[in-house]
N, C-alpha and C positions, 0 to 999 in steps of 0.2 A: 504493500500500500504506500501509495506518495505522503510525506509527510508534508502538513500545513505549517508555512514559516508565518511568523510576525513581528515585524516591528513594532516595538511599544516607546511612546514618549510622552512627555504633559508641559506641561507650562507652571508646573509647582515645584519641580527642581528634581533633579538625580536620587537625594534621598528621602521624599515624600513619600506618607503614608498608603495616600492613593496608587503611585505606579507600584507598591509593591502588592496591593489591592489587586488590580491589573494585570500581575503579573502571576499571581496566585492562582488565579481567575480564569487565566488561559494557559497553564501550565498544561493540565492535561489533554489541551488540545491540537499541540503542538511545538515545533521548535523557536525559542525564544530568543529574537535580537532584540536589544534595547540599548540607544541611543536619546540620550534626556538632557537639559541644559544643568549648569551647575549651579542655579540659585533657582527662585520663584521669579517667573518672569508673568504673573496675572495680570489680563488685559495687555497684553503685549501684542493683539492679535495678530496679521501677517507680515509683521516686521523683518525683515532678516539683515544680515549683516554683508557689505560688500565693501565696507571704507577701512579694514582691518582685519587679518589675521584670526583665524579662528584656532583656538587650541582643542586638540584632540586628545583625549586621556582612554589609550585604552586602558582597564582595569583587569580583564581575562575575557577567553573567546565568546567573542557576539555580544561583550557589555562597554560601553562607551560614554564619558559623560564630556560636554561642551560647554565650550563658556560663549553659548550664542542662543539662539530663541529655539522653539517649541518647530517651527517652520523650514530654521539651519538643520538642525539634527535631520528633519527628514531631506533636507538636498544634500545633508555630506555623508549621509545612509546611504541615499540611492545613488546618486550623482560623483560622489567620491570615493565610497564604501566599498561601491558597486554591492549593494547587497542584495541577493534575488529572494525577492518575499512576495507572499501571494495578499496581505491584507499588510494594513497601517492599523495598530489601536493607539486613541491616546486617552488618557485620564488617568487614574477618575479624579474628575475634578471634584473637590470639596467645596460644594455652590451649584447653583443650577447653570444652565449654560440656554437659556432659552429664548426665542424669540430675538429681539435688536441684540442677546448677547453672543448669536455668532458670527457677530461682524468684528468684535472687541475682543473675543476669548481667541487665546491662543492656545488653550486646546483643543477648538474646532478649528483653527490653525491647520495643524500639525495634518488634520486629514485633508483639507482641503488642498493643502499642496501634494498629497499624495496624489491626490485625484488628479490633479495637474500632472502629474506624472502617468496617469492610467492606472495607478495601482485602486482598487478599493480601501477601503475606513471606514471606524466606529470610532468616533468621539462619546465617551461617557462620563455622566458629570452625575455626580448626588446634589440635587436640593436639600435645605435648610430651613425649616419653616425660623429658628433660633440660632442662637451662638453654641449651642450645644453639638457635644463633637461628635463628628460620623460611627456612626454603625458600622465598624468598616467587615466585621464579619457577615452582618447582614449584607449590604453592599457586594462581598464577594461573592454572596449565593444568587440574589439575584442576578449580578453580571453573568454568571456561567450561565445561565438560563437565556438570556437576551441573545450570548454569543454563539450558542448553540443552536438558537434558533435562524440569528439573522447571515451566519456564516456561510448557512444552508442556499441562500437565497443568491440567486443572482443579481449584480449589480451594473447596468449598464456605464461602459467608458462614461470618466467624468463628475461622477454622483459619487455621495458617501453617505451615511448612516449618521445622525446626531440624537444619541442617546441620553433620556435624563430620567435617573431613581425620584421618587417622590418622598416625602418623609412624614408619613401621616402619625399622627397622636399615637395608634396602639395601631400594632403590625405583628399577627402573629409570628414567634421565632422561623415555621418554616414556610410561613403562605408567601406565594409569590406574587405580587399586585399583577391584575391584566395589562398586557402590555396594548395600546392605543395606536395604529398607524396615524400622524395629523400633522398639519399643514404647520407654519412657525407663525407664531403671532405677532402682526404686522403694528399692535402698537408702541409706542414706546415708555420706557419705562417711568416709574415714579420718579419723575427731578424736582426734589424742593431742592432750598438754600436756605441759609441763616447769614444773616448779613453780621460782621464783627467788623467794625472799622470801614478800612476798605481792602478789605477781604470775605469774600463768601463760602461757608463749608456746605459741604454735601448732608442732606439729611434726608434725602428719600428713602425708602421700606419698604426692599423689593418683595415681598409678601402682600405690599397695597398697591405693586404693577395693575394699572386696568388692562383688561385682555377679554379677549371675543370666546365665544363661544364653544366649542371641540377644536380647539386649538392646542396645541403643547403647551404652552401656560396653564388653561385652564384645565387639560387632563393631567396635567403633575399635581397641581395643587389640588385636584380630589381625590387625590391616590393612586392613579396609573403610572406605568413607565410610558413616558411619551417617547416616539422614535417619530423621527422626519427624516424623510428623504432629502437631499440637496446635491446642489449641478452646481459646480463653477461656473 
């Protein structure tokens, strides 16, 4: 039998909790490259670096960390690497990655440059209704389920998979929420400010995002795993 490769990467840094989440997740499904920047580079969306040198560190075979974005790792994977992988995963991000945030996340980054390339990806992110920290064992069970399902699935040149966990009040230990195919929602987010001086801080409460109807917003936030399809 062919063995399934994958790259794994995130926008939370080399030694976040999520990519080893990730990497947990798709262990048994496969051979594992991993290629990740060396700090949190969040909202770095498809930035990449071409004014500077990028350092490469490898650490042992197929594990590599960068000191460039979520976007690098996947062109000095495939473009410099050369490494032949049949999917891209990036996450999990710790926060939701939905609607206007996959313009700004650089872990939906990381796949859509794959996809620039014709490779396939799944971008995975856990929502947050609080500051309280990820389920990351739960997390890992549902992942194995989403990737087992959507790995199965044909992905037309181009297109990638943007996945996001919901995190409802009580979740039994092993039930798996429905997962929802749905469109990304097209409104934008909660922007207040507070005015200090003359300076303004952020105080919108992504929990009070308005959002439309069977949208990925609105099936995360009632407890689905929302999946969207997306094209470069």
């Amino acid at each position: 039998m062919t063995v399934m490769r994958f790259l794994l990467t995130n926008d939370d840094g080399f030694d976040a909790p999520g990519l080893a989440a990730l990497a947990e997740a798709a262990r048994e499904l496969g051979e594992l490259h991993i290629v990740a920047p060396n700090v949190e580079l969040s909202g770095c969306s498809h930035r990449v670096t071409v004014d500077r040198p990028l350092t490469v560190h490898q650490l042992e075979p197929r594990l590599y960390r960068i000191d460039g974005t979520p976007a690098d790792c996947v062109r000095v994977a495939l473009g410099h690497l050369r490494m032949e992988v049949d999917w891209v995963l990036s996450g999990i991000n710790p926060g939701g990655n939905l609607g206007a945030d996959v313009w700004m996340s650089g872990t939906v980054a990381a796949v859509r440059e794959a996809a620039l390339w014709r490779v396939p990806g799944i971008a995975l992110s856990q929502y947050r209704r609080s500051r309280e920290p990820v389920d990351w064992p739960r997390a890992i069970r549902w992942a194995k389920t989403v990737l087992k399902q959507l790995l199965g699935e044909a992905l037309e040149p181009g297109r990638f998979w943007n996945v996001n966990f919901p995190d409802p009040p009580e979740s039994p230990r092993d039930e798996v929420p429905p997962m929802r195919e749905c469109n990304l929602d097209s409104r934008p987010l909660d922007v207040r400010y507070e005015a200090a001086g003359d300076q303004v801080h952020y105080r919108g409460r992504y929990r009070d995002r308005p959002h439309e109807a069977e949208t990925d917003v609105d099936h995360c936030f009632r407890g689905s795993i929302a999946v969207s399809k997306l094209q470069v």
